[in-house]
PAZAPA-4460 file (N, C-alpha, C; in steps of 0.05 Angstrom, whole numbers, plus 32768, in hexadecimal, padded with zeros to 4 digits):
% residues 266
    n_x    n_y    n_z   ca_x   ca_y   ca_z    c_x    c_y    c_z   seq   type   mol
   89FE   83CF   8A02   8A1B   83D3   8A00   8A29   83B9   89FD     1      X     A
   8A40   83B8   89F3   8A51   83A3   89EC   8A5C   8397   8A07     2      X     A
   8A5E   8381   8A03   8A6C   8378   8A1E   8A8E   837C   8A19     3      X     A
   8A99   838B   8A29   8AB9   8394   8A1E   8AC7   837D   8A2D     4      X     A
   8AB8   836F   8A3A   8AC9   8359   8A47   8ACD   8339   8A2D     5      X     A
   8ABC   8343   8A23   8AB5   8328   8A0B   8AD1   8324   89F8     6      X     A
   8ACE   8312   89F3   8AEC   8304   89E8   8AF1   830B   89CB     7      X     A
   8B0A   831E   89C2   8B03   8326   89A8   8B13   830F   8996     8      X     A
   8B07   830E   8983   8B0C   82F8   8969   8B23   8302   8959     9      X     A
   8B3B   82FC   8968   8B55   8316   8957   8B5F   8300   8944    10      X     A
   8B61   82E0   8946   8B60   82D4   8935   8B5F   82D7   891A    11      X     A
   8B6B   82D0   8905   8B5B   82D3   88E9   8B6E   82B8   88DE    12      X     A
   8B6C   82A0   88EA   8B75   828C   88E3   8B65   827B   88E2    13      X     A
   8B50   8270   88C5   8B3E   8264   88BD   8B40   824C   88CB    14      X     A
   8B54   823A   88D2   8B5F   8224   88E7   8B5A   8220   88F5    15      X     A
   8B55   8236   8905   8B53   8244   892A   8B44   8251   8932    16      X     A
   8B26   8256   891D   8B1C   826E   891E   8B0D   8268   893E    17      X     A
   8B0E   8277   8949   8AFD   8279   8963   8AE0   827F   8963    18      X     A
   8ACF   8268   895D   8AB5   8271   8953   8AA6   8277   896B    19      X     A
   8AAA   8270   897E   8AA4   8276   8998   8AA6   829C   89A5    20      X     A
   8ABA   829D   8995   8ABC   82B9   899E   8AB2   82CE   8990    21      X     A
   8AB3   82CA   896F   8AA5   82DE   895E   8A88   82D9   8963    22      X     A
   8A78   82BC   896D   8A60   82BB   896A   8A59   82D0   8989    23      X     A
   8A65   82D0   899A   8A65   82E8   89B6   8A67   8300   89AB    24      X     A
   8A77   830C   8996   8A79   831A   8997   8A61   832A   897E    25      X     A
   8A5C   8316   8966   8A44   831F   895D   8A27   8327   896E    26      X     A
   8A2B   8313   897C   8A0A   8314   8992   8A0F   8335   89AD    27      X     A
   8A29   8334   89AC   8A25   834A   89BB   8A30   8367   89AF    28      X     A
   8A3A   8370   899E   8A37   838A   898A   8A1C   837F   897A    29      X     A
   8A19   836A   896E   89F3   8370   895B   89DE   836A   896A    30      X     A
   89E3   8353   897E   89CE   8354   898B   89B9   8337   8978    31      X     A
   89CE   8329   8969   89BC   8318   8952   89A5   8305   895D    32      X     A
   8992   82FC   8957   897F   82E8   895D   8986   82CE   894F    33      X     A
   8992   82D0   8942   899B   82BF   8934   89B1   82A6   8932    34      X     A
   89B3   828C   8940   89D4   8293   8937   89DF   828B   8920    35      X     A
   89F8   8297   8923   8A12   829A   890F   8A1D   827E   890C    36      X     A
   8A1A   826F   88FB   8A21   8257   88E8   8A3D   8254   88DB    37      X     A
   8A44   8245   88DD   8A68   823D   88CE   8A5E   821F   88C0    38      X     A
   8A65   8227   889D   8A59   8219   888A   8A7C   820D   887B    39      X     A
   8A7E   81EA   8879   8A98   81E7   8875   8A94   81D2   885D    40      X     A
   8AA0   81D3   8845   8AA2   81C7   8835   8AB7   81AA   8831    41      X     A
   8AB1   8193   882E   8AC5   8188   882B   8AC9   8172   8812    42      X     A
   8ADF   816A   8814   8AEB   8159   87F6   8AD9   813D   87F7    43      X     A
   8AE1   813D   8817   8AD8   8114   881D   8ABF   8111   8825    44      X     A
   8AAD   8101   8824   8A9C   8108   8839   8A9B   80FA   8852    45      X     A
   8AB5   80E5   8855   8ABC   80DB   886F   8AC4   80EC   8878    46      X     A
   8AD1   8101   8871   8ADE   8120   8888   8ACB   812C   8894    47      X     A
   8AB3   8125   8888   8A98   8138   888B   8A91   8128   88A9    48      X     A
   8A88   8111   88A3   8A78   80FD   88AE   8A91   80FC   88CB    49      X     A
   8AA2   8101   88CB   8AB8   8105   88E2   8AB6   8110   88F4    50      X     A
   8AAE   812F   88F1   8A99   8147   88F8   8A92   8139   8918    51      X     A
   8A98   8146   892D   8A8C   8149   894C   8A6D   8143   8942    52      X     A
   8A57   8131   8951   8A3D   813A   8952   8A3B   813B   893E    53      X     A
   8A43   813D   8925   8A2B   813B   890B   8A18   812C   88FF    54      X     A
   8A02   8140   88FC   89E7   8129   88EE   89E6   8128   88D2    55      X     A
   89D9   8117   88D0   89DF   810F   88B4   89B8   810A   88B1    56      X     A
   89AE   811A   8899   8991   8113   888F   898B   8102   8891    57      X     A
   896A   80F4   889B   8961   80DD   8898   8949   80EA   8883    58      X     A
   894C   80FA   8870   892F   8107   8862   8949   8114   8846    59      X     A
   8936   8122   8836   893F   812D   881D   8939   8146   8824    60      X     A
   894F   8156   881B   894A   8179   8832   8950   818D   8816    61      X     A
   894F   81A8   881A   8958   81BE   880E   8973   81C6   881A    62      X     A
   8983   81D3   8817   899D   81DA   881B   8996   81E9   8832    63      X     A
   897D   81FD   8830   8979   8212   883D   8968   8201   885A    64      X     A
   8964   81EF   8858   8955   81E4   886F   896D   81D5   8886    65      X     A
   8980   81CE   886F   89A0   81CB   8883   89AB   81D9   8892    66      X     A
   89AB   81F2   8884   89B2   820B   8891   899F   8216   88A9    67      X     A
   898A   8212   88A0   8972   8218   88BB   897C   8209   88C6    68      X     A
   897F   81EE   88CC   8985   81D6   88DF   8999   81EF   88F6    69      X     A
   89AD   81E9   88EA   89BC   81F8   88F3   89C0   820D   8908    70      X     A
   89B6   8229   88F4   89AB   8240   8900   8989   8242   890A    71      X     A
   897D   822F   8908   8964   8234   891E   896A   8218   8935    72      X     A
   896D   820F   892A   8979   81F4   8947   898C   81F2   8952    73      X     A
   89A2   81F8   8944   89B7   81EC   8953   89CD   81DB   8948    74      X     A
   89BE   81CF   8939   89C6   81AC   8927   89E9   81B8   891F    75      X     A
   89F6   81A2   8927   8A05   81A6   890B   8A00   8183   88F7    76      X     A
   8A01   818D   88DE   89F9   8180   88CC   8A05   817C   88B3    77      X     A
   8A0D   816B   88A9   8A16   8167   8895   8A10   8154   887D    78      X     A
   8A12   8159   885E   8A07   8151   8842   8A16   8151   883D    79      X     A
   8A08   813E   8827   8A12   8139   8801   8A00   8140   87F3    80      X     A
   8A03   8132   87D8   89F1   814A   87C2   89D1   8137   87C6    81      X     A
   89DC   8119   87D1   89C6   810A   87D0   89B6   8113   87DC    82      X     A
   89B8   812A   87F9   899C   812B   8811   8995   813F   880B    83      X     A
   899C   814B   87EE   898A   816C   87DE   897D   8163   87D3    84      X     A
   8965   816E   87CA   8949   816A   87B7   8953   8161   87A3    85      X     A
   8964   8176   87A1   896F   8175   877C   8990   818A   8772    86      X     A
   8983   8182   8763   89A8   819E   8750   89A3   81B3   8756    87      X     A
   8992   81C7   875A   898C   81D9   8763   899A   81E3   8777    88      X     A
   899F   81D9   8795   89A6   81DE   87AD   89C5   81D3   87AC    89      X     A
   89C5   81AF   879B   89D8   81AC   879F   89F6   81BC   8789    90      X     A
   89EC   81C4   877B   89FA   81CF   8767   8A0A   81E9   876C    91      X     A
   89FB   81F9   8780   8A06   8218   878A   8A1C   8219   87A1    92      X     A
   8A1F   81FC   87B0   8A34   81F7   87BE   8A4B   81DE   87AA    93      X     A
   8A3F   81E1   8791   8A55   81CF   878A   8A5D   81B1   8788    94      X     A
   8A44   81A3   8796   8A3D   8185   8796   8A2E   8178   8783    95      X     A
   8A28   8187   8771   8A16   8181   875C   8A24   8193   873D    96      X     A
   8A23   8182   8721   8A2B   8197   8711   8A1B   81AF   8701    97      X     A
   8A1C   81C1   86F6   8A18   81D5   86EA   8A13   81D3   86DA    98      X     A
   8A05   81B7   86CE   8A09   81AD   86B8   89F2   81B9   869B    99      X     A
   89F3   81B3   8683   89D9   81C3   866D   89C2   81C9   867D   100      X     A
   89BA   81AB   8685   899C   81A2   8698   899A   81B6   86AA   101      X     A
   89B3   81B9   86C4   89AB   81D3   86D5   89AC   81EC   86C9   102      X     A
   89C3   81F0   86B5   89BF   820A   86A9   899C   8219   869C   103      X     A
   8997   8203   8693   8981   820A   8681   8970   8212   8694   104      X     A
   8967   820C   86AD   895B   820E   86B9   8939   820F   86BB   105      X     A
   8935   81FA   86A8   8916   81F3   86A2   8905   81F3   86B3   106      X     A
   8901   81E5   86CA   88F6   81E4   86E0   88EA   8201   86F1   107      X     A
   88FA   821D   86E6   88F1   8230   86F0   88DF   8240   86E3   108      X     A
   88E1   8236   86BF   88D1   8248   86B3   88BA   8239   86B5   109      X     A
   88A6   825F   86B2   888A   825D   86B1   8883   825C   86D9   110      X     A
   8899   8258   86E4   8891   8253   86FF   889F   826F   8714   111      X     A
   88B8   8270   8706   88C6   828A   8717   88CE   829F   8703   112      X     A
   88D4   8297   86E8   88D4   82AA   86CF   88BF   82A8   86C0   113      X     A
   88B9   82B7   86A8   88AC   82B6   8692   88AE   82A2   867C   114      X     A
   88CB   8298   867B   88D2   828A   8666   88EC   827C   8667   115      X     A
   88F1   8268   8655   8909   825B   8657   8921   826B   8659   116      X     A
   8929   827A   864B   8940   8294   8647   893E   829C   8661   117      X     A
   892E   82B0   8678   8932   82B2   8687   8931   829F   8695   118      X     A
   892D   828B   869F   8938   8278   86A7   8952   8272   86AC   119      X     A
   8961   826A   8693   8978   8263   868C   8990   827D   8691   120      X     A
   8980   829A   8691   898C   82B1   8699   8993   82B0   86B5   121      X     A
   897E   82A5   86C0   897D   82A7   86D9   8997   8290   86E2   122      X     A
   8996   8273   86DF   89AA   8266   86E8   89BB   826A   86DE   123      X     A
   89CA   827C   86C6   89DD   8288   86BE   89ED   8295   86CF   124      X     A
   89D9   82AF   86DC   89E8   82BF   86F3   89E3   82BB   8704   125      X     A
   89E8   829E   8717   89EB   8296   8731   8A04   8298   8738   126      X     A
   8A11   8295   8748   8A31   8293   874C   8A2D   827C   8761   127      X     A
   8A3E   8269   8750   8A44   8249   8763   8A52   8244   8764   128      X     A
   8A5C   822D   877A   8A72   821E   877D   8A80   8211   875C   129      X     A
   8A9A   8208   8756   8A97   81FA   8743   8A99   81DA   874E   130      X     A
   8A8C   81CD   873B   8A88   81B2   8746   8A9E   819F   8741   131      X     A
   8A9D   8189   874F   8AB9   817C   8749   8AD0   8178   8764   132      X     A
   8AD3   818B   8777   8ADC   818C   878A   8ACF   8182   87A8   133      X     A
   8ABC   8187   87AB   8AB5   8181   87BD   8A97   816E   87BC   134      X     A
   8A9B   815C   87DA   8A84   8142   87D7   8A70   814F   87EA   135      X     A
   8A75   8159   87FD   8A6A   8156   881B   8A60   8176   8826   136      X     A
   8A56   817E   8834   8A54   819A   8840   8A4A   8199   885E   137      X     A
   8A52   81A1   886F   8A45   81A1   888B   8A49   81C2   8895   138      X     A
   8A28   81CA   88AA   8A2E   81EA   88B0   8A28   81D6   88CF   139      X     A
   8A2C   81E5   88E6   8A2B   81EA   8902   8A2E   820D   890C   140      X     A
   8A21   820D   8918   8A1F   8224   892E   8A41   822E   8928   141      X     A
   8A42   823D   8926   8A59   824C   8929   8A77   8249   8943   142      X     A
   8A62   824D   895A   8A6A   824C   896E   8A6F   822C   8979   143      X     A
   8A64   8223   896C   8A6A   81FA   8970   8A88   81FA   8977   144      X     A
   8A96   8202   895F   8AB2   8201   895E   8AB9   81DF   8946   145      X     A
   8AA1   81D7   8946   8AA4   81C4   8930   8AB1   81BD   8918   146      X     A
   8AAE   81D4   890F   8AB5   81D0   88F1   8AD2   81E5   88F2   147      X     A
   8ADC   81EB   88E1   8AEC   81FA   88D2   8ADE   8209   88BE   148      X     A
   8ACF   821F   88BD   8ABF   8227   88AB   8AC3   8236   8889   149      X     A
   8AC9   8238   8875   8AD0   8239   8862   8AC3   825E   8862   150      X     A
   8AA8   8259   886E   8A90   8275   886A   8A88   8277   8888   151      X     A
   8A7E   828D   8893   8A6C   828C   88A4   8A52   8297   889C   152      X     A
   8A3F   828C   88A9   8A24   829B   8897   8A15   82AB   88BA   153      X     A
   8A0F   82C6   88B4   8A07   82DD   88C7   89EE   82E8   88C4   154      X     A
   89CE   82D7   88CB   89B8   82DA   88BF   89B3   8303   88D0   155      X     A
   89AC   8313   88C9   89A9   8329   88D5   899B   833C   88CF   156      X     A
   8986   834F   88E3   8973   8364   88D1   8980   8377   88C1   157      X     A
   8979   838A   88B7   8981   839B   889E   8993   83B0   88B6   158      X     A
   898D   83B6   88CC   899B   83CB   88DF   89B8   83C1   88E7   159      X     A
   89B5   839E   88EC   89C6   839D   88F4   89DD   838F   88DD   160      X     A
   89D5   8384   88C3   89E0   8380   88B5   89EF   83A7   88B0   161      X     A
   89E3   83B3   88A7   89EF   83CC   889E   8A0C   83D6   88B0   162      X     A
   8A0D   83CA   88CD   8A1E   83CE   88DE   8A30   83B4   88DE   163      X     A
   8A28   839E   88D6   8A43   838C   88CD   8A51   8396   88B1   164      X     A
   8A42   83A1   88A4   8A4B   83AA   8891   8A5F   83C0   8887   165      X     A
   8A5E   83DB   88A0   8A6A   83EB   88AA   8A7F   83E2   88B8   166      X     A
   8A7F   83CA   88C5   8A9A   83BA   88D2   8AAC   83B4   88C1   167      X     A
   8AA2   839A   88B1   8AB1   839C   8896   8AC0   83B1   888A   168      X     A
   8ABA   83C9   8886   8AC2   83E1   8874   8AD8   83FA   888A   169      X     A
   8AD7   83EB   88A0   8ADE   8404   88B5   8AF8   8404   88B3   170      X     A
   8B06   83F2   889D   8B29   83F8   889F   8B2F   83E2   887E   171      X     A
   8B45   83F3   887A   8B47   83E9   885C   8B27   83E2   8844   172      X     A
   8B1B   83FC   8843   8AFE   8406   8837   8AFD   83FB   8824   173      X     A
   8AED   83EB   881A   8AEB   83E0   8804   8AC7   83F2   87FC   174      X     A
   8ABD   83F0   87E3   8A98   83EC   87DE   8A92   83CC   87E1   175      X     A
   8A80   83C9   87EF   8A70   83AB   87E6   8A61   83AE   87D3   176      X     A
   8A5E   83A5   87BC   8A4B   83A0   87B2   8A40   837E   87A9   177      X     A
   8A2D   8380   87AB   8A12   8367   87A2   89FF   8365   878B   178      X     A
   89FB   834C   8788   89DD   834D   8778   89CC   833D   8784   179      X     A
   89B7   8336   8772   89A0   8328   8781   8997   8316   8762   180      X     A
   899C   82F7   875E   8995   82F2   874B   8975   82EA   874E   181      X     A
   8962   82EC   8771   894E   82ED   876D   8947   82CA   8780   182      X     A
   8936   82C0   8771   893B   82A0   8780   8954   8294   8778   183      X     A
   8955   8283   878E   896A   8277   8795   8982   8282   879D   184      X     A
   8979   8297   87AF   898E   82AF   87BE   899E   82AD   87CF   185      X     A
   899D   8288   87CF   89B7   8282   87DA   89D4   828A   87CC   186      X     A
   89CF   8282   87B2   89F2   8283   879C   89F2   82A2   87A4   187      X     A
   89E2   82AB   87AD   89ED   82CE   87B3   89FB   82CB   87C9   188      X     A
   89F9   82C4   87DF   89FE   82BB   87FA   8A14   829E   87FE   189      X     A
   8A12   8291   8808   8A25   8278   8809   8A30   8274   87EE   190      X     A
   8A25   826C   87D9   8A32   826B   87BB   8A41   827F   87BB   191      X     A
   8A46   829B   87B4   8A53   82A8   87AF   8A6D   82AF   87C0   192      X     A
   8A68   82AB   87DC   8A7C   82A5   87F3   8A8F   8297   87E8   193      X     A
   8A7F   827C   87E5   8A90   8265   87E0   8AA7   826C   87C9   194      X     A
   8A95   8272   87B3   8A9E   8272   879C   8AB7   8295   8796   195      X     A
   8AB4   829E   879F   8AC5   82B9   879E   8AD6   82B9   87B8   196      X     A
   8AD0   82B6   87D2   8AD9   82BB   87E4   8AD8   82E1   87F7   197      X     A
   8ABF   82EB   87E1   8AB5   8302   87EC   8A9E   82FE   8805   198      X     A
   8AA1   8314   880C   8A85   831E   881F   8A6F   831E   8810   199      X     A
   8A5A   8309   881D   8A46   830E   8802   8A2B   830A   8813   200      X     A
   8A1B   8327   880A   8A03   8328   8813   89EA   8322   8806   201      X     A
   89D0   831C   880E   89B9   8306   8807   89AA   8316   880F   202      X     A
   8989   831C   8803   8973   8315   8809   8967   82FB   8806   203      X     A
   8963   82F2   881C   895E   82D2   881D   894B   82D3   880B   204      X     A
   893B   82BA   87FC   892A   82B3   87E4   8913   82AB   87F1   205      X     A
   8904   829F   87E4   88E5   8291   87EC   88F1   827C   87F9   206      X     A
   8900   8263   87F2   8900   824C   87FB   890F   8249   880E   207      X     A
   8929   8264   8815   8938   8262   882B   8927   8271   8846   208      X     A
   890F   8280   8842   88F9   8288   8852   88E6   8275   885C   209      X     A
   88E3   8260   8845   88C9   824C   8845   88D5   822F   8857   210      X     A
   88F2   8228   884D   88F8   820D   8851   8910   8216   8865   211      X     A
   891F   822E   8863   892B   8234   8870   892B   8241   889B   212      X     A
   890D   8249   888F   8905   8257   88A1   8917   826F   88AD   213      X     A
   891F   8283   889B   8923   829F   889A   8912   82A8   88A2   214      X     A
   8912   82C1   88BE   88FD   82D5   88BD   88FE   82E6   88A7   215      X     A
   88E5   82ED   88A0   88E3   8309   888D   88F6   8320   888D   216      X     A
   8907   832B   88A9   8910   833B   88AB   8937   8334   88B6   217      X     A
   8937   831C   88A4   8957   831D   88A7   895F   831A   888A   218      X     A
   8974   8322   8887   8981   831E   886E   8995   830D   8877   219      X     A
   89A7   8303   885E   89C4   82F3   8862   89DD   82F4   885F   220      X     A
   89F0   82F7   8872   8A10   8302   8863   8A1B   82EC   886D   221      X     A
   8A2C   82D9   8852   8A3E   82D0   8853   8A57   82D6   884E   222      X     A
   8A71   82D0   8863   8A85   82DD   8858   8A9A   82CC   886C   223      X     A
   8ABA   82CF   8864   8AC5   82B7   886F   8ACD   82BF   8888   224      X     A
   8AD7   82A9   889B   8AD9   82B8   88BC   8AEB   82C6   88BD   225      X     A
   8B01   82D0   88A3   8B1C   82E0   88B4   8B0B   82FC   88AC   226      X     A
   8AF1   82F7   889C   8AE3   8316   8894   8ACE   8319   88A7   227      X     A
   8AC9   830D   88B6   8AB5   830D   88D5   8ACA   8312   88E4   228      X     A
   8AD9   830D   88EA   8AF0   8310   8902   8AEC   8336   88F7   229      X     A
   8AF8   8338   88E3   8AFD   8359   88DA   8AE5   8367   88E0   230      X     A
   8AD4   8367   88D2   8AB8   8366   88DA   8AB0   837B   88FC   231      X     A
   8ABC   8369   8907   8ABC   835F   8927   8ACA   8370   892E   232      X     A
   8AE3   837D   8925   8AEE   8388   892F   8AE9   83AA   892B   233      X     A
   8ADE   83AC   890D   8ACD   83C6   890A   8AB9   83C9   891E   234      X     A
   8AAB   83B6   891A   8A8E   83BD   892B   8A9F   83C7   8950   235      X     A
   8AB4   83B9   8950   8AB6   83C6   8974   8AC2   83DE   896D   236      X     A
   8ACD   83EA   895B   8ADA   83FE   8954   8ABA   841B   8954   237      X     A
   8AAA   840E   8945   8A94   841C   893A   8A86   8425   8956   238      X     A
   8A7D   8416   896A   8A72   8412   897D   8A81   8421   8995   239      X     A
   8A9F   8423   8993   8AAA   8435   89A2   8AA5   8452   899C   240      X     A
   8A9B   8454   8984   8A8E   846F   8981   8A73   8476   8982   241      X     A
   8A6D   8467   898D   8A50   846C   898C   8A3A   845C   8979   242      X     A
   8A45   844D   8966   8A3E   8445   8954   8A32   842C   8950   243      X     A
   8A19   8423   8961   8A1C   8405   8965   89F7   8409   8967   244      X     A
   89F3   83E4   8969   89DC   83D8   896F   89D1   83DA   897D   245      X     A
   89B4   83DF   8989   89A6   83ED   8973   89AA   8409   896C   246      X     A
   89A0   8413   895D   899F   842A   894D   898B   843E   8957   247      X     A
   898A   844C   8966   897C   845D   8977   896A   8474   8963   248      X     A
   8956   8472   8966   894C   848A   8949   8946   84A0   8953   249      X     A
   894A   84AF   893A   8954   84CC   8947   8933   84DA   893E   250      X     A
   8923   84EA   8954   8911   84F7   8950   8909   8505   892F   251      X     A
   88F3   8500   891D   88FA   8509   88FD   88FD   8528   88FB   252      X     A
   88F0   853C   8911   88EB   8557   8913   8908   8565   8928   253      X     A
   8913   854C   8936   8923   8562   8941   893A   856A   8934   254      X     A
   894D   8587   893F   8962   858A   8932   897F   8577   8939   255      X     A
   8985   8573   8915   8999   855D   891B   89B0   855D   8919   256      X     A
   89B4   8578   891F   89D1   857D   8926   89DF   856D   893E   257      X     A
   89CD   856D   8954   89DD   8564   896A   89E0   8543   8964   258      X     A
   89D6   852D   895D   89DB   8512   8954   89E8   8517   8934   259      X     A
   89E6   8525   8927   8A04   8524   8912   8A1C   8528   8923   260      X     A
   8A1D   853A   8930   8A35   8541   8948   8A43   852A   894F   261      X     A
   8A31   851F   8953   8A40   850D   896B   8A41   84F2   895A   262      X     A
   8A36   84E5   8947   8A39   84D6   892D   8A51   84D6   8917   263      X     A
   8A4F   84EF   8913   8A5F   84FB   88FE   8A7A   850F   88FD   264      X     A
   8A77   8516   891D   8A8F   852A   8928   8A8B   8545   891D   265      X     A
   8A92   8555   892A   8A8D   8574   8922   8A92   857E   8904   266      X     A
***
């Protein structure tokens, strides 16, 4: 059960966000293993480097291994395009350009497509930052209170994502819809956040599993904190009805009238 004493995130002032309190209040309606990360973009990278506690790479990383920093340690951490492998990682947050070279995307054919075309199809329909604006990027724990977060990223299993997801939708209904451009399933996730300012959900990829260290059984929703605050506020809404973490399974043979009942109302 939810702790009703826990501090609700009524906030929706990106300024002020109380990451302290939505990260309470995710862990106690989902129950996450995970934590909830606040990922902040900036112009300078002395604003970066300003940052409470921030580390700064002594190695050449993946984007997705920053983000692990983060959400499997603790870290908060902060880059430029220099401490990414390459255009690849740096390019989907916008620190790197989009340029023929990345478009074409040579490096993948014969290795993750069949051919140059799909290749080039493929970095076609990524959705990224545009480049130009920003130098620097730093994520921390959510709950740090560090940053000012632009996104929050909410690593979570498929049960309990489906119930952030129902939070989201529990007032002023929108459809979510997604795609999956496949590897590099970040621009689905943080890229597309960034870049639209939607709720945007991920099956993490090979290299955010490999370098990232994703379990097998979380997926990724990024979305900005005044849409976690909302979020937050469905899920206690949902949960006052019965409707919450975990998901209790209902016998496959018995009759299911009496749990539609009480689910679904008479």
């Amino acid at each position: 059960m939810p702790d009703d004493n826990a501090k609700s995130p009524t906030t929706l002032d990106a300024s002020a966000v109380d990451g302290a309190a939505l990260t309470q209040q995710l862990f106690a309606l989902l129950r996450l293993k995970t934590t909830p990360i606040a990922l902040q973009m900036f112009e300078r990278v002395e604003d970066m480097e300003a940052v409470p506690k921030i580390r700064r790479p002594k190695a050449i990383h993946t984007t997705d291994q920053i983000i692990g920093q983060a959400a499997r340690l603790g870290f908060t951490v902060g880059i430029t395009a220099a401490d990414l492998v390459g255009a690849q990682c740096a390019a989907v947050v916008g620190l790197a350009p989009q340029d023929e070279t990345w478009q074409a995307g040579k490096p993948f054919a014969g290795v993750w497509f069949a051919t140059e075309a799909d290749a080039a199809a493929h970095q076609k329909a990524m959705t990224c930052v545009p480049h130009g604006r920003y130098q620097a990027m730093a994520v921390s724990p959510l709950a740090s209170g560090r940053l000012q977060p632009d996104i929050c990223l909410v690593y979570a299993n498929p049960a309990q994502m489906i119930l952030l997801i129902n939070g989201l939708q529990w007032s002023g209904y929108k459809k979510l819809e997604w795609g999956a451009v496949g590897e590099s399933a970040c621009a689905d996730s943080w890229g597309r956040a960034l870049a639209t300012g939607e709720p945007s959900l991920a099956l993490p990829c090979f290299p955010e599993r490999r370098y990232g260290g994703v379990p097998d059984d979380e997926l990724l929703m990024a979305l900005k904190p005044q849409q976690l605050a909302k979020a937050l506020q469905g899920l206690q809404a949902l949960s006052r009805n019965g409707l919450r973490y975990p998901i209790p399974p209902y016998e496959v043979q018995m009759d299911v009238r009496a749990g539609m009942s009480a689910s679904y109302g008479q």
